[in-house]
C-alpha positions as CSV (number, residue, x, y, z in Angstrom):
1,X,0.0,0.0,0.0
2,X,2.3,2.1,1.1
3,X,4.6,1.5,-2.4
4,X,1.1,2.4,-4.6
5,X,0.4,5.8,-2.3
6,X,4.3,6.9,-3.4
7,X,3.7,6.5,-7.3
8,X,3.8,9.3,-9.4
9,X,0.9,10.1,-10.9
10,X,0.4,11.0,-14.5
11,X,-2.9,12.2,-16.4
12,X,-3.5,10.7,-19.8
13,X,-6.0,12.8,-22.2
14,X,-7.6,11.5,-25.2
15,X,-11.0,11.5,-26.7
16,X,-10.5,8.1,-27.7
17,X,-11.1,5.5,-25.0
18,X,-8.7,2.7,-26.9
19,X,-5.3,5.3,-27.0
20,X,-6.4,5.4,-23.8
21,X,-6.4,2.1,-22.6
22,X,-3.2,1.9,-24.9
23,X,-1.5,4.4,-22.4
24,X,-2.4,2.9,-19.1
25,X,-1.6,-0.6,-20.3
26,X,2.1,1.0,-20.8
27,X,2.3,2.9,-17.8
28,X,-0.1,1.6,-15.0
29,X,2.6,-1.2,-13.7
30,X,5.1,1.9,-12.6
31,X,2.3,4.7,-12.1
32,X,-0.9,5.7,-10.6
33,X,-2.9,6.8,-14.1
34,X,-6.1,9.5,-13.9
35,X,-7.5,9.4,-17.9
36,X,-10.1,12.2,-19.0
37,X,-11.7,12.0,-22.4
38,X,-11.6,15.5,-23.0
39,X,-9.8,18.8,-22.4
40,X,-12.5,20.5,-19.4
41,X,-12.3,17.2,-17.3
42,X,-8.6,17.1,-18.0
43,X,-8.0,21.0,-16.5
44,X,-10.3,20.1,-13.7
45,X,-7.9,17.1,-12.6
46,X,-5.0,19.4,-13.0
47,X,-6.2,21.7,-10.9
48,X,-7.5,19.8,-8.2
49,X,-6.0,19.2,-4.7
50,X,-3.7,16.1,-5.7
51,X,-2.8,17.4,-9.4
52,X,-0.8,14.9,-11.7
53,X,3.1,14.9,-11.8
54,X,2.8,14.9,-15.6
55,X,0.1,15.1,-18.4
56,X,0.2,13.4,-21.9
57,X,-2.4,15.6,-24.1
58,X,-3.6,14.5,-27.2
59,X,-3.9,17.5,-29.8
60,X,-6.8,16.3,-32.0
61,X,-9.9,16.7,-29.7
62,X,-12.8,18.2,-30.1
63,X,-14.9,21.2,-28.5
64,X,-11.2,21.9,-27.0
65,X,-8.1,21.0,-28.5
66,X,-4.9,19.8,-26.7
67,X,-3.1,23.3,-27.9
68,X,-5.9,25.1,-26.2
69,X,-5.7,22.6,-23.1
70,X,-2.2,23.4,-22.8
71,X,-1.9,27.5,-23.1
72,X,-5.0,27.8,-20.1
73,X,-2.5,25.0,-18.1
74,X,0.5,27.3,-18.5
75,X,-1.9,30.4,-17.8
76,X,-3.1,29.4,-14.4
77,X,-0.7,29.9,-11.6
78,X,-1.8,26.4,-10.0
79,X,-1.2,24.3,-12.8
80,X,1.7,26.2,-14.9
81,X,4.7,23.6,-13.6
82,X,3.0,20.2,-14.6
83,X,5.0,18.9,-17.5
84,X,2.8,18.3,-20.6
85,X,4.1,15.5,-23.3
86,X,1.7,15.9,-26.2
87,X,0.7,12.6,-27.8
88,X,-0.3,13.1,-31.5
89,X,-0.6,11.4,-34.8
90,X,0.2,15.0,-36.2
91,X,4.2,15.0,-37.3
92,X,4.6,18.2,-38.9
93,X,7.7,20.4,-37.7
94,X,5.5,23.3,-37.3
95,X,3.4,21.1,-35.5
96,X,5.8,20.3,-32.9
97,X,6.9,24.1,-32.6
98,X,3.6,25.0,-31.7
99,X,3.8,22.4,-29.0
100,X,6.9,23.8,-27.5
101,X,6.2,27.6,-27.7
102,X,3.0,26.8,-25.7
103,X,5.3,25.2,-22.9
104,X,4.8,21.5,-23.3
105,X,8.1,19.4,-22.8
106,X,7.9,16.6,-25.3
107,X,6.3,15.0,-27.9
108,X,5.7,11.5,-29.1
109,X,3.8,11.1,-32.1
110,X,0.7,7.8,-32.6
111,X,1.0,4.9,-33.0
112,X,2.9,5.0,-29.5
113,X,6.1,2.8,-29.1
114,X,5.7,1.5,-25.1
115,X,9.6,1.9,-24.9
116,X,9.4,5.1,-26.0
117,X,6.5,6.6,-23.3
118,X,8.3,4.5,-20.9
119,X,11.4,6.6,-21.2
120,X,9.9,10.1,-22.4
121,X,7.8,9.9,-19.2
122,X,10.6,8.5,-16.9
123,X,13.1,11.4,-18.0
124,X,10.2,14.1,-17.6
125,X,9.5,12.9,-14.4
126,X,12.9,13.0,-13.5
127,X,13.7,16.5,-14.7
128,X,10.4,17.7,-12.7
129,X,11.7,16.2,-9.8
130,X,15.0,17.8,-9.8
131,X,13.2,20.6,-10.8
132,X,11.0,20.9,-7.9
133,X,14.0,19.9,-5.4
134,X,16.7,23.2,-7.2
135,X,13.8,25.2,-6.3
136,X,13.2,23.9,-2.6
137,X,17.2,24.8,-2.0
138,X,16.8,28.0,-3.6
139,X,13.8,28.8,-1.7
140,X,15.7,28.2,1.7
141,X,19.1,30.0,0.9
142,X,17.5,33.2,-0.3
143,X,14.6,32.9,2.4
144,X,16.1,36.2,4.1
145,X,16.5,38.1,1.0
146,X,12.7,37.2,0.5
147,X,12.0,38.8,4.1
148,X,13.5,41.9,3.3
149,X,11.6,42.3,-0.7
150,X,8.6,41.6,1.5
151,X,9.3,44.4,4.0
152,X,9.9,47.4,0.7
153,X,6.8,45.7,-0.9
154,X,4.6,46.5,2.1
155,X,6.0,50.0,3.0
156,X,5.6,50.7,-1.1
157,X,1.8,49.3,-0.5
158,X,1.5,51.4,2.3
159,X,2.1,54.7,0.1
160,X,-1.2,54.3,-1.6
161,X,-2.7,53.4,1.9
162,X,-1.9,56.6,3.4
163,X,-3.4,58.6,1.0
164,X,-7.2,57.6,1.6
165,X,-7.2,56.2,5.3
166,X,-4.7,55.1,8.5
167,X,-5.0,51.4,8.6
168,X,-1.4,50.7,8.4
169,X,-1.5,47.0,8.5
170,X,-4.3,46.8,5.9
171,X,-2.0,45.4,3.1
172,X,-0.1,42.9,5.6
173,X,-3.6,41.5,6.3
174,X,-4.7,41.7,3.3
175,X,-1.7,39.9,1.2
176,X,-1.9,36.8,4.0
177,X,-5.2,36.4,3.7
178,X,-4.7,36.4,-0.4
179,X,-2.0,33.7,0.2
180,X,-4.1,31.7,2.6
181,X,-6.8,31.8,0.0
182,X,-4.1,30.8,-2.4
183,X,-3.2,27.9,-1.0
184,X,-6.9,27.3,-0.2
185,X,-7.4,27.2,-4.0
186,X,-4.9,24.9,-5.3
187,X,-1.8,26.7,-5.4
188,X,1.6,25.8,-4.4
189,X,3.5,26.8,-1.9
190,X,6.1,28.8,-4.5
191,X,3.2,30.6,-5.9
192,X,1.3,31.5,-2.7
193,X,3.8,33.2,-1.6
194,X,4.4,35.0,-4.3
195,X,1.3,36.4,-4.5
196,X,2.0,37.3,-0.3
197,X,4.7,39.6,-1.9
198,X,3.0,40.7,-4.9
199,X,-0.9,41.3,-3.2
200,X,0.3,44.7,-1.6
201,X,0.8,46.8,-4.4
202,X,-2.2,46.3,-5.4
203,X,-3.9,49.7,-5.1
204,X,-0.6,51.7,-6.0
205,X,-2.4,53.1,-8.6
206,X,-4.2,55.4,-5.8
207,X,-1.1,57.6,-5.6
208,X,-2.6,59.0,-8.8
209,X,-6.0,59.5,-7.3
210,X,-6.5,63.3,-6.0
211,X,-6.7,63.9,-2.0
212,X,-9.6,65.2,-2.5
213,X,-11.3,61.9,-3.6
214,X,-9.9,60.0,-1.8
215,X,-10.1,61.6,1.1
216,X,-13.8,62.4,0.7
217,X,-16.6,61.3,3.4
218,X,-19.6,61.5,1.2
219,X,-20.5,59.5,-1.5
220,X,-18.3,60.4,-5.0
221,X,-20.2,62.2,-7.7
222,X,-20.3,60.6,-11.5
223,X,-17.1,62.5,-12.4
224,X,-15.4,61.6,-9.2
225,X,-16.2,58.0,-9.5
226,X,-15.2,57.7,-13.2
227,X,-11.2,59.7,-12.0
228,X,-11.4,56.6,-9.3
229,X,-11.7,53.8,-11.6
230,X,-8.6,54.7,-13.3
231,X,-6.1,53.8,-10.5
232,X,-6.4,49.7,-11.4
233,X,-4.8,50.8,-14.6
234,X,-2.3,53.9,-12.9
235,X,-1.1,50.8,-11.2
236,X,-0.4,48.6,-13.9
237,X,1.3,51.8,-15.4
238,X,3.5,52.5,-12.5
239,X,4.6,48.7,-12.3
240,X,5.1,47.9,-16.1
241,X,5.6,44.9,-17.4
242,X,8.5,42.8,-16.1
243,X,10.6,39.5,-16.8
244,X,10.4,39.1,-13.0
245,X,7.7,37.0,-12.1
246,X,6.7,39.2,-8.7
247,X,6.3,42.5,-10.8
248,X,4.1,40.7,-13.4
249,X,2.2,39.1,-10.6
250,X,1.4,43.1,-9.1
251,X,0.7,44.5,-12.5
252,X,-1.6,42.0,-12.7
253,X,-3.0,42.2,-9.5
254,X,-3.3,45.9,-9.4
255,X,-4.6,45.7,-13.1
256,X,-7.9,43.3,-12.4
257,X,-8.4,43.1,-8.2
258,X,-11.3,45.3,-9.0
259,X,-13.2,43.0,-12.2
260,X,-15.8,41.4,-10.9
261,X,-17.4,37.8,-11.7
262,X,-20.5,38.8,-13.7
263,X,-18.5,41.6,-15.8
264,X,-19.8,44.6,-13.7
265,X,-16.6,45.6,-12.5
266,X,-13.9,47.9,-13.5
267,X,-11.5,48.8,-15.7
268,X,-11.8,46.0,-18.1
269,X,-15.4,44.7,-17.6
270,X,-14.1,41.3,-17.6
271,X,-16.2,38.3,-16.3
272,X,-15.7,35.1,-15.0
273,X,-12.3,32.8,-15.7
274,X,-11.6,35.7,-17.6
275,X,-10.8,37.7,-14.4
276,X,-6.9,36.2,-13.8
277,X,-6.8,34.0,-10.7
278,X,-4.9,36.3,-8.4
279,X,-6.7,39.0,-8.9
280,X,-10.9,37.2,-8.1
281,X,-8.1,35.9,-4.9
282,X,-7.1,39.4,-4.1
283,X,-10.6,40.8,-4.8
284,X,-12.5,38.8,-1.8
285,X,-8.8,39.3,0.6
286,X,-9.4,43.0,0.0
287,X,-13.0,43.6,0.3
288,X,-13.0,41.3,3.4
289,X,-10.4,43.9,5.3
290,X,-12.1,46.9,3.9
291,X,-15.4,45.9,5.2
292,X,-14.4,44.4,8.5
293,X,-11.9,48.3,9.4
294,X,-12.8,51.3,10.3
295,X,-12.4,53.8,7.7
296,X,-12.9,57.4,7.1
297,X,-16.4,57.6,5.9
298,X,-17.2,54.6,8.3
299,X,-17.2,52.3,10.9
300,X,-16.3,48.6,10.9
301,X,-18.3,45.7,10.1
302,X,-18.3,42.3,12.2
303,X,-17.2,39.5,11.0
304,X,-20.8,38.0,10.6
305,X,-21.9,40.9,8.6
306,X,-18.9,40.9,6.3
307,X,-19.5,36.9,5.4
308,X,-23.1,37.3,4.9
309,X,-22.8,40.0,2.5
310,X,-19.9,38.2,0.5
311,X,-22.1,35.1,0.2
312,X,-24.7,37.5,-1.4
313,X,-22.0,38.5,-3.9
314,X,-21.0,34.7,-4.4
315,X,-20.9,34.8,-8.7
316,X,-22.0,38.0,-9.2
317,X,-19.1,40.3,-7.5
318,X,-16.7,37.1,-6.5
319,X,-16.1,33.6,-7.9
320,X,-18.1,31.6,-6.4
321,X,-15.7,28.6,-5.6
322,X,-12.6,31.2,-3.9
323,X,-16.0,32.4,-1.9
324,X,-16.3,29.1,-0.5
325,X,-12.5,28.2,-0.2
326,X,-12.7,32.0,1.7
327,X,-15.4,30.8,4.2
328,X,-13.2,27.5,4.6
329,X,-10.5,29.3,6.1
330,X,-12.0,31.5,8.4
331,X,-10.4,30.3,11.4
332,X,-7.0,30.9,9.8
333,X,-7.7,34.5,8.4
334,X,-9.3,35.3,11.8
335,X,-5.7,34.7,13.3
336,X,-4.1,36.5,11.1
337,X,-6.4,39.3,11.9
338,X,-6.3,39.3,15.1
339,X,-1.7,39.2,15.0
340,X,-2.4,42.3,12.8
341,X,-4.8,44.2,14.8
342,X,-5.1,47.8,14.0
343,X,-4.5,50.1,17.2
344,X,-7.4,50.3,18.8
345,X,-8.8,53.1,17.5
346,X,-12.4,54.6,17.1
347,X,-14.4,56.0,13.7
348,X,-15.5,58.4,15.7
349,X,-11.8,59.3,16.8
350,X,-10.5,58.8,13.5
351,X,-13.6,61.4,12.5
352,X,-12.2,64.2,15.0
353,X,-8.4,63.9,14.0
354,X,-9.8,65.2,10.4
């Protein structure tokens, strides 16, 4: 039993049922095999809680192809680093060259030699391991540079924070609860805290946004309201695009945290999957802090009214599945809001010092 748990796993995706049953008669003796006849039950194993160490993605398949399987598996942070070997009866150079610039590793073309998988997927496997083990030692020896990015990525959060309230610790509660979520949702450790580092900058774009606006206690006027909407994209401005994977991560972030799940949100009007993962994540972290402090035009929510008015938003303003993963980890995010507590500090206080 304890020699079957320890077996790799590896996803086989056909529409055919016989290349199939080709595949798992190859590989079944040496791995655990998941099989799914087309490409949405093939992204929906990837992304689940045990994802496969490796895919083999046929190409010809209809509704969606394996080319199209393969770009949203390299899209979404929680599935990006599974290896994908296509398996194809197409030959064609360009073919191939497609295949690679979409990210998968290999290819190995029909009718299948059993030798052949037996070694492509062995070598893959291998390479993903030490893969996986670089980045673990990597990870530890540059753990205390990490700390310090962290601390300049908070304190360059907290410049947009100061301009429209005083909750100091809003983007360190804020960017733990995003990772929690995160990890919540299926992503790896790498990549949750990634988006810890990256989750803070995402309203940068409000050092753009006149005092006056911002710091206004009554409700924003048409004009007003249309200057607001434009710090998402300020913030993408100020950040740019980037090689480095934290900076793309915050132009993204600061970009699409306010795009909401039925289309209604800003600046983009995007809806649904559409809406890139870390930002529907950050979306629910950020709304959940906002509601539950005290700001300048008003006072706190509890806890209890903040959930129940989130589950009324469940698929119009949020994605309904983070919502529940959100609601999952309550006892964790109330933790982390209680280590960050704000001062304790009244609205009506707050009210006088203006």
């Amino acid at each position: 039993m304890a020699l079957s748990d320890a077996r790799q796993t590896v996803l086989v995706v056909d529409d055919v049922p016989e290349n199939i049953d080709v595949l798992n008669g190859i590989l079944h003796g040496d791995y655990k095999v998941k099989v799914a006849l087309n490409g949405a039950k093939a992204l929906n194993i990837a992304a689940s809680e045990r994802p496969p160490d490796l895919i083999l993605l046929d190409i010809m398949m209809p509704e969606m192809d394996g080319y199209e399987v393969c770009r949203r598996l390299k899209a979404d942070f929680t599935t990006r680093k599974i290896p994908v070997i296509f398996v194809t009866a197409k030959g064609e150079i360009e073919d191939e060259t497609k295949g690679f610039e979409l990210g998968a590793v290999d290819y190995i073309t029909k009718p299948v030699s059993p030798p052949i998988v037996q070694a492509r997927v062995r070598t893959q496997l291998a390479l993903y391991d030490q893969n996986r083990l670089l980045e673990e030692k990597v990870r530890h020896r540059t753990a205390e540079l990490n700390e310090t990015r962290l601390q300049i990525i908070q304190r360059l959060g907290r410049a947009a924070e100061y301009k429209d309230n005083e909750t100091g610790m809003h983007v360190i509660r804020m960017s733990h609860y995003s990772k929690r979520l995160g990890l919540a949702a299926g992503m790896d450790e790498e990549d949750a805290e990634l988006l810890l580092n990256a989750s803070p900058m995402h309203d940068i774009g409000k050092i753009g946004i006149p005092d006056r606006i911002l710091q206004k206690r009554s409700a924003l006027d048409e004009d007003e309201w249309a200057i607001m909407k434009q710090h998402p994209q300020f913030g993408a401005e100020i950040l740019g695009k980037h090689a480095s994977e934290l900076l793309e991560m915050a132009r993204v972030i600061a970009l699409t945290h306010h795009e909401k799940w039925d289309a209604s949100g800003y600046p983009n009007r995007l809806d649904g999957e559409r809406i890139p993962f870390v930002g529907r994540v950050v979306a629910i972290a950020d709304v959940f802090d906002a509601l539950t402090t005290v700001r300048p035009y008003k006072k706190a929510w509890t806890v209890e009214e903040t959930l129940e008015w989130i589950r009324r938003q469940r698929g119009s303003h949020f994605d309904p599945v983070l919502v529940d993963r959100f609601v999952g980890i309550m006892p964790e995010v109330l933790e982390i809001r209680e280590r960050y507590a704000e001062a304790s500090v009244s609205w009506e206080d707050k009210d006088k010092k203006r």
